[in-house]
LUMTIMAR-935020 format. One line per 5 residues: their letters; for each residue z, y, x of N, C-alpha, C. Coordinates in Angstrom, 3 decimals, decimal comma, always signed. Each point is the difference from the previous one (the first is absolute). Layout:
// LUMTIMAR-935020
a) Z/Y/X/Z/Y/X/Z/Y/X; ...
This chain:
// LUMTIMAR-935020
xxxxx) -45,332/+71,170/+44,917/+0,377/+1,375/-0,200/+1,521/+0,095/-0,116; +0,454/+1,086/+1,129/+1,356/-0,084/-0,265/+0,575/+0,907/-1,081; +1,471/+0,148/-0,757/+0,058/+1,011/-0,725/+1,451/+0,440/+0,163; +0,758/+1,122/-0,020/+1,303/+0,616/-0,182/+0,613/-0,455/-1,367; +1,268/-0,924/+0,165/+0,441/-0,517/-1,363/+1,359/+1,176/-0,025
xxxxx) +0,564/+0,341/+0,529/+1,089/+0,709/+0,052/+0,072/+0,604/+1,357; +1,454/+1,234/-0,068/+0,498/-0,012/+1,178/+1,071/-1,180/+0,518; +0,678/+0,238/+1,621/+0,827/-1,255/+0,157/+1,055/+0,117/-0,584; +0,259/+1,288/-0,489/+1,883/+0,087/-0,244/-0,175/-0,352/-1,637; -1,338/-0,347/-0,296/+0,433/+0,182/-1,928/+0,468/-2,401/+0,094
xxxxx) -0,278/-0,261/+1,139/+0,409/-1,274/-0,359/+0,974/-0,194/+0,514; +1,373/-0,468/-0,261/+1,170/-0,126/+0,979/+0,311/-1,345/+0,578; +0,182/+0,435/+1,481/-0,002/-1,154/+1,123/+0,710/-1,508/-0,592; -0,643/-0,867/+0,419/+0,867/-1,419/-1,067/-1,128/-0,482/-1,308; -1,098/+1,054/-0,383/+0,193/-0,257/-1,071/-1,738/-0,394/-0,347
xxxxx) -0,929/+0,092/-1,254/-0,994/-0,161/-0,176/-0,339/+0,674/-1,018; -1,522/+0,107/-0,555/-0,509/+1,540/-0,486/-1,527/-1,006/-0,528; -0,099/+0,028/-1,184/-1,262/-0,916/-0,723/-1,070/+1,786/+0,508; -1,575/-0,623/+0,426/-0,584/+1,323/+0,087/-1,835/-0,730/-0,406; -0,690/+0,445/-0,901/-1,145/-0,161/+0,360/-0,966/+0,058/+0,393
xxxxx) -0,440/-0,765/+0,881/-0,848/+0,596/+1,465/-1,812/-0,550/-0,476; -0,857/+1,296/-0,335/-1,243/-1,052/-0,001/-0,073/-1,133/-1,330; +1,071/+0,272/-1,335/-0,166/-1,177/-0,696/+0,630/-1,022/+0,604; +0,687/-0,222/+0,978/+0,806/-1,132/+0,067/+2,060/+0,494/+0,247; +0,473/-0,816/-0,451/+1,127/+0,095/-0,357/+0,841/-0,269/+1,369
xxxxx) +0,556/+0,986/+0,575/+0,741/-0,077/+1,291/+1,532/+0,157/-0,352; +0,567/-0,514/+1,069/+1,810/+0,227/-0,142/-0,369/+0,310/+1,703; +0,991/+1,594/+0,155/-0,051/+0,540/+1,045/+1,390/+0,184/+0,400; +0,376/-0,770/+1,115/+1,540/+0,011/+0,558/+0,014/+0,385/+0,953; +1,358/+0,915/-0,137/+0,624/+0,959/+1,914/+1,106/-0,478/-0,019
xxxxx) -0,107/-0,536/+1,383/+1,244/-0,361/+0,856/+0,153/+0,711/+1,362; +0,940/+0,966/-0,590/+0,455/+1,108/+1,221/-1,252/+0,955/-0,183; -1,004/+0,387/+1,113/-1,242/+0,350/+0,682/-0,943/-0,334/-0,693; -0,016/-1,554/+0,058/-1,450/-0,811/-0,607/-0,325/-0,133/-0,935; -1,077/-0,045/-0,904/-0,459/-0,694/-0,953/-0,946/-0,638/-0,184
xxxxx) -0,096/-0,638/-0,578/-0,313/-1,522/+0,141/-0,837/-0,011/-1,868; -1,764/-0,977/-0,206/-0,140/-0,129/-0,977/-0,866/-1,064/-0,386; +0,445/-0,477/-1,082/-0,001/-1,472/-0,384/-0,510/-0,043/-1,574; -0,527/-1,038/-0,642/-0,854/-0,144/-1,057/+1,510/+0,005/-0,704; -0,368/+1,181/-1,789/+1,284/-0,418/-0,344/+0,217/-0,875/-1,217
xxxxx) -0,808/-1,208/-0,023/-0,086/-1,009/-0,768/+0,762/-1,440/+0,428; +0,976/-0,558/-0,036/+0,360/-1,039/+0,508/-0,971/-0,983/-0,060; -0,184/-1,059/+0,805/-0,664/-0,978/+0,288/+0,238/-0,457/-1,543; +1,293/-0,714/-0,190/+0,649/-1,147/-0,659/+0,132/-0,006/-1,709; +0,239/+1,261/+0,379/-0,451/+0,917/-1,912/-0,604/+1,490/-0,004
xxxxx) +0,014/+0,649/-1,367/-0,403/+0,662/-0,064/+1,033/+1,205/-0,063; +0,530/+0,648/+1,001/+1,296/+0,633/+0,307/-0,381/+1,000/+1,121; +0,457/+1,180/+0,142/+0,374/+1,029/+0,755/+0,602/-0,174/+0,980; -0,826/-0,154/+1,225/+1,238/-0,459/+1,007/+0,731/+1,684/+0,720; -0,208/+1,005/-1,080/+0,347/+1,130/+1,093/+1,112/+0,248/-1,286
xxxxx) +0,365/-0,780/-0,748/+1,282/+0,374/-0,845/+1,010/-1,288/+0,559; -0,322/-0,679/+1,255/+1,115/-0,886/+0,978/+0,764/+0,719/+0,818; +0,520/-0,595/+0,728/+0,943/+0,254/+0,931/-0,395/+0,122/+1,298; -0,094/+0,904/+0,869/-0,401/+0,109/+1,024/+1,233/-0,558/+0,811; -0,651/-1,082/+1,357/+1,024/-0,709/+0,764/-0,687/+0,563/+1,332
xxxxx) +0,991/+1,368/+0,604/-0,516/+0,722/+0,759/-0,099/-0,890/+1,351; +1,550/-0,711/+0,237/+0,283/-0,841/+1,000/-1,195/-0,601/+0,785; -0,726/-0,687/-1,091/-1,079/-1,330/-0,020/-1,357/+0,628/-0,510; -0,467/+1,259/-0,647/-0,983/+0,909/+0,204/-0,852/-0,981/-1,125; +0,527/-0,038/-0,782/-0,231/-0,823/-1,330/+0,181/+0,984/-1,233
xxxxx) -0,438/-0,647/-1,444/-0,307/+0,534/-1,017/+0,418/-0,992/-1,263; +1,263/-0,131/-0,448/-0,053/-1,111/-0,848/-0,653/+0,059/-1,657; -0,331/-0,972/-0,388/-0,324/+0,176/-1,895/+1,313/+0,288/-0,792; -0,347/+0,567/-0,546/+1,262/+0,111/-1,188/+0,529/-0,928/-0,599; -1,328/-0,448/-0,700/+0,126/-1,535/-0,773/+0,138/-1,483/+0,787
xxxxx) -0,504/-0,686/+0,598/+0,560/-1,092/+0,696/+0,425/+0,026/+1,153; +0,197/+0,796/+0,792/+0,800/+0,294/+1,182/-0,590/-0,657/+1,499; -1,481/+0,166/-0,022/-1,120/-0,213/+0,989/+0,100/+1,253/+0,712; -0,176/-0,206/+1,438/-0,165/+1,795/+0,929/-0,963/-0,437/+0,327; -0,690/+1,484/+0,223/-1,339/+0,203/+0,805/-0,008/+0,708/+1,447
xxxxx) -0,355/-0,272/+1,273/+0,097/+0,370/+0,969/-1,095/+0,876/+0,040; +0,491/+1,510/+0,186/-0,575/+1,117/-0,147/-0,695/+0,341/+0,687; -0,368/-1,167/+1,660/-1,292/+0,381/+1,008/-0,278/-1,194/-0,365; -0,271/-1,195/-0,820/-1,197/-0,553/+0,212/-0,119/-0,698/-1,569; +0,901/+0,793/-1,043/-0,013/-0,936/-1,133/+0,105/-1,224/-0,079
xxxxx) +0,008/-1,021/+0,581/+0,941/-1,427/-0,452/+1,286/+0,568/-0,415; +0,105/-1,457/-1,077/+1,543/-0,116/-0,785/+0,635/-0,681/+1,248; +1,201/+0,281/+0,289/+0,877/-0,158/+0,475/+1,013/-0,912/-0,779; -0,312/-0,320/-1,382/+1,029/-0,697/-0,541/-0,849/-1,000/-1,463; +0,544/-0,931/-0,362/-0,802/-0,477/-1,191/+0,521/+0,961/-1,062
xxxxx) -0,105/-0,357/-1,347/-1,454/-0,385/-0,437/-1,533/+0,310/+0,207; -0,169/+1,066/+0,832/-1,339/+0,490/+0,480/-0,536/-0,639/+1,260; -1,326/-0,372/-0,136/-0,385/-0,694/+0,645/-1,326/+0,670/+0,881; -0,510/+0,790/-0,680/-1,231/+0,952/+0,174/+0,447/+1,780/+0,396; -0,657/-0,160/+1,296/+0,100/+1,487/+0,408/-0,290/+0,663/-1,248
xxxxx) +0,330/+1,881/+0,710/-0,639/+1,095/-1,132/-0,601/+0,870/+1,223; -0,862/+1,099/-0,218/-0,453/+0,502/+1,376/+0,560/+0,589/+0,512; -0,166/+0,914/+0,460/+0,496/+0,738/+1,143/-1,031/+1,220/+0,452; +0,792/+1,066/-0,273/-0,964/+1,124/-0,171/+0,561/+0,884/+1,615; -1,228/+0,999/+0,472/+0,794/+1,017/+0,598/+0,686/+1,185/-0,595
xxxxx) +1,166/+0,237/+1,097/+0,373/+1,236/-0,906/+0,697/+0,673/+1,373; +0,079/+1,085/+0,087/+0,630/+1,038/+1,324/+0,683/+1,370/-1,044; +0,709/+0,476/+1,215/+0,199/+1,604/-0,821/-0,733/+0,794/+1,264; -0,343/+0,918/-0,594/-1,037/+1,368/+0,587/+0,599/+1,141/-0,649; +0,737/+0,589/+1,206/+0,784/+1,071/-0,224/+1,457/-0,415/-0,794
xxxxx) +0,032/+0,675/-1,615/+1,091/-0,693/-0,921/-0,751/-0,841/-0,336; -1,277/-0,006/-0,629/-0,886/-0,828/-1,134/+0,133/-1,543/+0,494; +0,189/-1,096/-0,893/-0,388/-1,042/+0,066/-1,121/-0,511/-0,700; -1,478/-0,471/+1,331/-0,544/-0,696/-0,413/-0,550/-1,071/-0,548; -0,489/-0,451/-0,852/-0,526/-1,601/+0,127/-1,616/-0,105/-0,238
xxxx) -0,494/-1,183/+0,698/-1,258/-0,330/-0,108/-0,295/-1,437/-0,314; -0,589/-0,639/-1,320/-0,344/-0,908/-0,253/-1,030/-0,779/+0,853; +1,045/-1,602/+0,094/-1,466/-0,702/+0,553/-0,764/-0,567/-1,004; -1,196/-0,332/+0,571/-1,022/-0,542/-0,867/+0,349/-1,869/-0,344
């Protein structure tokens, strides 16, 4: 089931947006156009990966706390200490609204 977490302009481009989709904890990032959505639990601890740094360049998501990115189309870490994907959700905009839909 998909659901409307916001519109696109309430998240600003660069950046990430904690939203809960379905009971599970999403970090929803726009770069430019796109957005992009990803589990927002780090693999490595127990941390917010949508209070990181978005690395628009490389379409990544870093942790706050140990400085692991997450690649925002397929969740692998891109960097240690994380070793274990996080998922990878859909998400589009329809019209302004940005959607997301949890996978199972």
């Amino acid at each position: 089931m998909s659901e409307v977490v916001c519109r696109l302009d309430e998240i600003p481009t660069g950046s990430a947006r904690r939203f809960v989709v379905d009971g599970v904890p999403v970090a929803v990032v726009r770069i430019g156009d796109e957005v992009y959505a990803i589990g927002d639990v780090c693999s490595h601890a127990n941390v917010s990966l949508s209070d990181g740094e978005v690395w628009e360049d490389s379409c990544a998501l870093e942790c706050p706390k140990h400085g692991s990115s997450f690649s925002l189309t397929t969740g692998e870490p891109d960097t240690l200490p994380a070793t274990r994907p996080v998922a990878v959700h859909s998400a589009w905009v329809d019209a302004d609204d940005v959607v997301v839909e949890v996978s199972s």
